[in-house]
N, C-alpha and C positions, 0 to 999 in steps of 0.2 A: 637540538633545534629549538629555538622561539616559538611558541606555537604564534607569538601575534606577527611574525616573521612567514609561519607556511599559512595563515590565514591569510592575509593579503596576497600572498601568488597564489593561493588555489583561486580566490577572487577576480583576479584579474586575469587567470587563463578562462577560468567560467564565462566571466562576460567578453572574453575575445571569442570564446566559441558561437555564444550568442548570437554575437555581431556578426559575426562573417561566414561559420559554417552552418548556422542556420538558416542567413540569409541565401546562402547558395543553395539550402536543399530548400529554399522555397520558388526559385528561379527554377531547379533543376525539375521539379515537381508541378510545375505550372499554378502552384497556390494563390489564389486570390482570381485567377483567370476567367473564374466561371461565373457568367451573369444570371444564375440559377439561385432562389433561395435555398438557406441550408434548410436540414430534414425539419430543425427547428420551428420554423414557419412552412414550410408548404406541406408537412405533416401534424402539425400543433394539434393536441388532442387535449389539453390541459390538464392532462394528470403526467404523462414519461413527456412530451414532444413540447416543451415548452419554451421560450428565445428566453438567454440571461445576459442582463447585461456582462462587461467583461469580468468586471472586479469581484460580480458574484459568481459567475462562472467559474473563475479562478480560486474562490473561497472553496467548493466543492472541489475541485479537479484537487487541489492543495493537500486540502485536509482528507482527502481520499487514500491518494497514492502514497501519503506520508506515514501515518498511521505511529507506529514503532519501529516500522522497518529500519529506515534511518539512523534508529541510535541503536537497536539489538543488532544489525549486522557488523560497526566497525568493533562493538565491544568483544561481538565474537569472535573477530579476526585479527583483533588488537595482540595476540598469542603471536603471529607473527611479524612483529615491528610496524611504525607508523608508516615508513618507508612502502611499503607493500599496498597496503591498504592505501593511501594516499595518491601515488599511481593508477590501482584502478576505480577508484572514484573520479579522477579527472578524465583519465581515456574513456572508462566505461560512459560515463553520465555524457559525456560530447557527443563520441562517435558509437556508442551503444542506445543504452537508454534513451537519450535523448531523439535518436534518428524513430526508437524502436516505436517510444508513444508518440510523439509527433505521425509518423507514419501512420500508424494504426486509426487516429484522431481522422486526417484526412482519407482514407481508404473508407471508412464507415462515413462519414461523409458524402460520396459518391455512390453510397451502396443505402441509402435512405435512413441515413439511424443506427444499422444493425452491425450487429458483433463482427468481431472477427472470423467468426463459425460461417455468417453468411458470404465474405469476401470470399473465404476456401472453399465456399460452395458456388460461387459464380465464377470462381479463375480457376479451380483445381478439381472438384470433383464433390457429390454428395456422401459418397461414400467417406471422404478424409472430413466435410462437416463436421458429420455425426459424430465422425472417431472425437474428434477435436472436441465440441462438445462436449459428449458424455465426461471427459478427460475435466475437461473444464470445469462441469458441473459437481465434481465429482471433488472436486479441489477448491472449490468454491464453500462447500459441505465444512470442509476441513476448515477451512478461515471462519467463516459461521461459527464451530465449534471452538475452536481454541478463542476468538476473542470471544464469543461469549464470555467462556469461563474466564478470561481476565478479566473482563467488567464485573462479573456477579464475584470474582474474589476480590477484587478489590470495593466492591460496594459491601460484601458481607462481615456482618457481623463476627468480634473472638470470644470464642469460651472456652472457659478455664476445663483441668483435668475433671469437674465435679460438674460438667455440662451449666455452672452457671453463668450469666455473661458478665463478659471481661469488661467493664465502662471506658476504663482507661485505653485500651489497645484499642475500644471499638471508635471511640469517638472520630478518629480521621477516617477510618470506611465510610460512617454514616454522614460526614461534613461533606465529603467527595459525592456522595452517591444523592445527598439535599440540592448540592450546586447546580449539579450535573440535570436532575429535575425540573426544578428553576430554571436553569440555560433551555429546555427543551420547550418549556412556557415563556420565554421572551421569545426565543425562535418563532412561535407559530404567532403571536402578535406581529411581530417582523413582518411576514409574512406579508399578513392580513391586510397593515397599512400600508406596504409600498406597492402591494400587486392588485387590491381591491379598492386603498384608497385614494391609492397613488400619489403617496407624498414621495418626500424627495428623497433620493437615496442617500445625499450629504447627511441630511439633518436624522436620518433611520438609523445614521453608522455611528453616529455621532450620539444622539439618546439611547442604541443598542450598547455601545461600549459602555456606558456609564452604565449600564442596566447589569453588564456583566459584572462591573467592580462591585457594585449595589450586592447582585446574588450570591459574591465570595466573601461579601464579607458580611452576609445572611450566613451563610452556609458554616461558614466557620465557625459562627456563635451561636447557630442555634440548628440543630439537625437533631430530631425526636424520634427517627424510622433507623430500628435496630431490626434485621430482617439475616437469616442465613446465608450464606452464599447458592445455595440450592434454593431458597424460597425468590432471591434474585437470578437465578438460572432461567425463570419460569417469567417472571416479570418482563427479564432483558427478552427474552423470548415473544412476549406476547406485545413489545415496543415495536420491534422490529420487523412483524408481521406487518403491524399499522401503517409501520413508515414506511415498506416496501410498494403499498397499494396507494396511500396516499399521494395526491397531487402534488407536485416537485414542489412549487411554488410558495405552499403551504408549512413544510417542515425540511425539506431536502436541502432546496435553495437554501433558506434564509438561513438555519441550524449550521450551515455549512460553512456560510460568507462570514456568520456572527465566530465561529470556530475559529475560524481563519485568522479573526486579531490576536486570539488566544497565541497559537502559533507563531506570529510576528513577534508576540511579544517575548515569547519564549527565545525565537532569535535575536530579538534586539537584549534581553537579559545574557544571553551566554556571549553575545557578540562584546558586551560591553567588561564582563568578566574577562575576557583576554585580552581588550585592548590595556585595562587599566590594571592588570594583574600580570599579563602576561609571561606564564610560569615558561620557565623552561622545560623539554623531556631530558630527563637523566638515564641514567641505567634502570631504571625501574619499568622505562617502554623504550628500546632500544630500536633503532632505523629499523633493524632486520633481523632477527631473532632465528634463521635457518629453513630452508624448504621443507624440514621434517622438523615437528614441534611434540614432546610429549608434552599435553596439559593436562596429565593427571587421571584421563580417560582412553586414552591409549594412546597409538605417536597417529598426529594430524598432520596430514602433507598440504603444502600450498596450492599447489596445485591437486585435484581443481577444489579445497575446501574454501578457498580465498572469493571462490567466484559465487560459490554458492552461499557463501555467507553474507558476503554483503551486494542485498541484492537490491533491495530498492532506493540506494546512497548510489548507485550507477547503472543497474539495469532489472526489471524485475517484472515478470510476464502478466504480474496481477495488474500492472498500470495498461496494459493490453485492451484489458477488459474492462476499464474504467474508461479509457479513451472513448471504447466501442460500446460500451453502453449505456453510459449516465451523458457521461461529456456531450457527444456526439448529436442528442437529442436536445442539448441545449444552448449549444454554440450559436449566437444570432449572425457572425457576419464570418466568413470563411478566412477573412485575413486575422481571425483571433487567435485561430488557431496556433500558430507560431507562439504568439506568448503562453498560452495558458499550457500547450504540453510540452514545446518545448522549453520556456524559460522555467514551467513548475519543476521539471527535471531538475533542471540545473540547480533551483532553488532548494532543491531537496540534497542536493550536494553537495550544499556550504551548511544544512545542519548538520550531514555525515561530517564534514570537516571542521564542524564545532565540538561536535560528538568525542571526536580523535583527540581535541584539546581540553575537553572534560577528563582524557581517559589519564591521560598524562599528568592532572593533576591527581584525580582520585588515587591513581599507582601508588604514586609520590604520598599523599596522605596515609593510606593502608600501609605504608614502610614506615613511618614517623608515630604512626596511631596502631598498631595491631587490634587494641582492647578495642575500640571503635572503627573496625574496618568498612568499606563502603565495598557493599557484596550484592549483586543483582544489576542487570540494566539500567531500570529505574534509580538505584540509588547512586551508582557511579555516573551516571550524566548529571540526575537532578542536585546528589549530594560532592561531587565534584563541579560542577556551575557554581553553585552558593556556595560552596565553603573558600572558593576562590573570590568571589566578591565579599563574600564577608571579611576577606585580608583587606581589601578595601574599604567595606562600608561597614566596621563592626556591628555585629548585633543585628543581622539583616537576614543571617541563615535561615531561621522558622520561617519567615514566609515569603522568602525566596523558592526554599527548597519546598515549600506546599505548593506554591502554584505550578512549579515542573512538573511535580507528581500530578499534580489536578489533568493539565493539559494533556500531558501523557496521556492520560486515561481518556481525557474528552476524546482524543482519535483514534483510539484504539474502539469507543463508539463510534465516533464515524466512520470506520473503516468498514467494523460490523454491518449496521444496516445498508449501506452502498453495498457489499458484499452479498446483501439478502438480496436486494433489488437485482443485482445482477445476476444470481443465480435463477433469480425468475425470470428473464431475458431469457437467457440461458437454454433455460426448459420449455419454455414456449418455442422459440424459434426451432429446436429438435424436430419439432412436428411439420414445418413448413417446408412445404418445394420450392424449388429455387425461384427467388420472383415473388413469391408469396407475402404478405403480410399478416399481421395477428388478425387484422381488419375482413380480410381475404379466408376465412373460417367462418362458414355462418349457420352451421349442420354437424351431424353426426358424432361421431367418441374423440374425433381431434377437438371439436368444440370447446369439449371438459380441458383435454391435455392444453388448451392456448389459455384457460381462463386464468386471469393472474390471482384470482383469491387461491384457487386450486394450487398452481403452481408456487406461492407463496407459502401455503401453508405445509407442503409438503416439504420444502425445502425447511422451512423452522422446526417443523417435529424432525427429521434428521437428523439436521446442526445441531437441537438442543440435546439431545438422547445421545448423540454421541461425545458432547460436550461434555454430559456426567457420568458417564460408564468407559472413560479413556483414553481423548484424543490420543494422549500423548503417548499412546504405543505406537502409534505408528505417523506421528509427528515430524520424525526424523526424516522419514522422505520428503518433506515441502518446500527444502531449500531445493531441491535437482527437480520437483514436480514444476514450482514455479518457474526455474529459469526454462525449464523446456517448454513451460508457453511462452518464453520471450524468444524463445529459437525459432519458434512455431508461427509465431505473431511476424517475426521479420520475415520469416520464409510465405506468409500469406501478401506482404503487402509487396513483397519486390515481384512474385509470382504477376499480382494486382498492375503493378507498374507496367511489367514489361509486355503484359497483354494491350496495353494502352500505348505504347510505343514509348516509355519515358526510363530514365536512366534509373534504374535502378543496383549498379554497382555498389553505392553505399551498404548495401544489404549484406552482402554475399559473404564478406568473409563474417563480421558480429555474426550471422546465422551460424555459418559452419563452424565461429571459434564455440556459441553458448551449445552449438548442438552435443560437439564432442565434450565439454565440459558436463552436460547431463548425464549422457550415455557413460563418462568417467565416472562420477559418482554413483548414478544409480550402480553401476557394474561392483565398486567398492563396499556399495551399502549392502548388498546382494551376498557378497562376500563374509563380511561381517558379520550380517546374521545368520549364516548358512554356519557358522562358526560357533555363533552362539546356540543355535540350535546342537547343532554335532556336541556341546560339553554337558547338552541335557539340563533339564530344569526349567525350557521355557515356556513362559505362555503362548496367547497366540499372537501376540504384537510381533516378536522375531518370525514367526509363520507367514501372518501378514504383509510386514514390508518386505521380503520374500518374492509374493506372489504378487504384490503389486508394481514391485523393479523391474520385475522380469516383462509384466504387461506393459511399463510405463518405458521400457527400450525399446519393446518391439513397434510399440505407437511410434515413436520416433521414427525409427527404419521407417515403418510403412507412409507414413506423411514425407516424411525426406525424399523418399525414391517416386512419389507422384508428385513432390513441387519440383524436382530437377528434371523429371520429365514433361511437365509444365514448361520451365524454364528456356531446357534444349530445343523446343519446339515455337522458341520466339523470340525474335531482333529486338535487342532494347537500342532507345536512342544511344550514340557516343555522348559523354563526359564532356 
């Protein structure tokens, strides 16, 4: 296959879908109907509840749900053929993902702002909240911790076997990690002048981009801050408290919108790599490679590792909670919502299906090259993107392949502090009755529990302390964690729907196909380490995801069996 052949039709079913089955679920949903301001404006508090316009709105929603997911899930599922992977990123991302945050975006909407935890507490029950929630929160911890420790390793400092530091090895952490500081000080300038001074957002996007090239090519010539990846554990740690409490306006917005060019560019870079390179896949990534794959760790069945790997290139429950928490507080006009979650979906599905056509080269390279093979996420997207333009553009690799790695990392920060923010949503709302607001606390020990410094800061010391003592034991559960809040997220908003009398069909089967795909994995994962405990020798990470599978089905069941009896007990409009 061509990839500049399956990139033009993945493109062109993307935006058929856009057009018409989005259009439909905004007819069918009554989108734009309501002559109400969003939470946006008739809740504006100037620090979470703030209107953005579209394009900056769309900069945060972008660079939120995007993060790395996108390129680590096709490479992880690239084991079995393009063929596969390529099918469910078009079905998923239309008729999944895309219905999943779209939905979710407008449901929290209707519901003043708040999560998805408050929808299941107004249509379903307080008790499935909480569960949700805590579930939430809990899984929120875990994104905290794992990108932390990707930003602070990739900011940190190498040293050699004789603890002295390595200059040569360190110099790109410490260029990435100068940029990246610099980016976070034009951000808050951004800021300043378009929402305090009120210039013009043309001419802000316009001296903001220049300001970006300006900082990468500061950053790359002169970065003096050599710091460990554990003394950046604590750094990344005490950013992300600030930016969680901080007013959107000020660092959220503007960090997010100015990110966002990053990311275009990065598509407009790989976009242009296939049109003018256009490799073929060979035998090196074959259509279909078999429903059972051994890769080296034991044999991977397609099912459901297919679903759970690539999650946010077509469906992925963390975009749930970006809908329902960041987004939804700052959407100024209800008809935005279509583009920003639905078309951000979709837009996140043409870099999974750039991603495919990085892999296909990389493959191809690592067969041609062994002594220099392209090994890690980051290297086989960033180092297959540029080495394929560089057949093109000789002598262009170095700082091609820096800025992929750069940007990578820029959203694997933004993914971070959004994640921080959210989980202080998160935890605040736990506390409140149904109807309640943070506002709506103005007494007693809930006081403490809604105060977002509290709530913030407990959520950081978690994330970071588990970030350095071992996410990655129990790591392994987050592909089936995630998709069961997109199971969860569908099943709160068709519940939402059909209470309101509106069609909520589109739901029903993505709910039941992501439920059973959770409940498959987790049950497999359960398996495995019940396995690996029984051969002796392990720690507590096989203990762990253990006693967490077993918790994290029975959530399931338990929410499942009160949104169906939700469900049973109410006429949705006909289709």
């Amino acid at each position: 296959m061509n990839s500049l052949v399956l990139l033009i039709v993945c493109i062109a079913v993307l935006v058929a879908g856009y057009i018409f089955y989005g259009g439909w679920l905004c007819r069918q949903w009554g989108v734009g109907e309501s002559k109400e301001e969003t939470p946006a404006h008739s809740m504006e508090d100037g620090v979470d509840y703030v209107p953005a316009k579209a394009p900056v709105l769309m900069g945060h929603h972008f660079s939120s749900i995007a993060g790395a997911g996108p390129i680590t899930g096709p490479i992880g599922a690239a084991m079995f053929g393009w063929l596969p992977v390529t099918l469910w990123i078009l079905v998923g991302g239309i008729f999944f993902g895309g219905v999943h945050d779209f939905g979710a975006l407008f449901a929290s909407l209707r519901h003043k702002g708040q999560s998805i935890g408050e929808v299941i507490s107004a249509n379903m029950s307080r008790r499935a909240k909480r569960l949700f929630i805590i579930f939430s929160y809990l899984t929120l911890i875990l994104v905290v911790a794992a990108f932390a420790s990707i930003v602070a390793s990739t900011f940190g400092a190498v040293y050699d076997e004789s603890g002295a530091l390595d200059m040569a090895k360190s110099a790109t952490p410490a260029s990435v990690a100068m940029i990246s500081i610099l980016f976070i000080a034009i951000a808050i300038v951004f800021g300043f002048l378009v929402y305090r001074r009120n210039a013009s957002m043309g001419l802000a996007s316009v001296i903001g981009v220049l300001a970006i090239v300006l900082i990468m090519a500061v950053g790359m010539n002169w970065h003096p801050i050599y710091l460990s990846t554990n003394t950046w554990m604590w750094i990344v740690g005490i950013y992300i408290a600030v930016a969680s409490v901080t007013p959107v306006w000020i660092l959220l917005q503007p960090r997010d919108y100015l990110s966002s060019f990053l990311l275009y560019a990065m598509l407009a870079v790989a976009a242009f790599g296939v049109v003018f390179a256009h490799p073929t896949f060979d035998s090196t990534f074959p259509a279909f490679s078999g429903f059972a794959v051994d890769n080296g760790n034991g044999v991977q069945y397609l099912f459901p590792v297919l679903f759970t790997t690539v999650a946010c290139g077509a469906i992925s429950g963390f975009h749930s909670l970006v809908s329902s928490g960041t987004t939804s507080k700052q959407l100024d006009r209800e008809t935005d919502a279509k583009p920003i979650a639905y078309g951000g979906m979709l837009l996140e599905c043409v870099l999974a299906v750039l991603t495919l056509c990085a892999i296909g080269y990389a493959y191809k390279w690592n067969a041609a090259n062994p002594d220099s093979a392209l090994v890690g996420a980051t290297a086989i997207f960033g180092g297959g993107i540029a080495h394929m333009i560089d057949d093109v553009v000789p002598g262009s690799y170095n700082i091609l392949n820096s800025l992929l790695v750069l940007t990578y990392s820029a959203f694997c920060l933004t993914s971070l502090d959004t994640a921080t923010r959210l989980a202080r949503f998160m935890f605040q709302e736990f506390w409140l009755e149904p109807g309640q607001t943070v506002k709506d606390i103005d007494s007693g020990w809930k006081k403490l529990m809604v105060n977002p410094y509290f709530a913030t800061a407990l959520t950081v010391v978690l994330g970071i302390l588990l970030g350095m003592t071992g996410y990655g034991k129990i790591w392994g559960l987050f592909g089936a964690a995630n998709q069961l809040l997109a199971g969860i997220g569908l099943l709160a908003v068709a519940t939402w729907l059909g209470n309101i009398g509106r069609n909520n069909r589109m739901f029903l089967a993505p709910m039941a196909f992501m439920i059973v795909v959770t409940i498959c994995s987790l049950a497999l994962t359960v398996k495995n380490q019940v396995g690996m405990i029984r051969a002796g020798g392990a720690d507590w990470g096989p203990y762990a995801q253990v006693v967490l599978g077993v918790l994290l089905i029975a959530l399931a069941v338990v929410l499942v069996i009160e949104g169906v009896q939700t469900l049973a007990g109410k006429n949705t409009k006909n289709a």
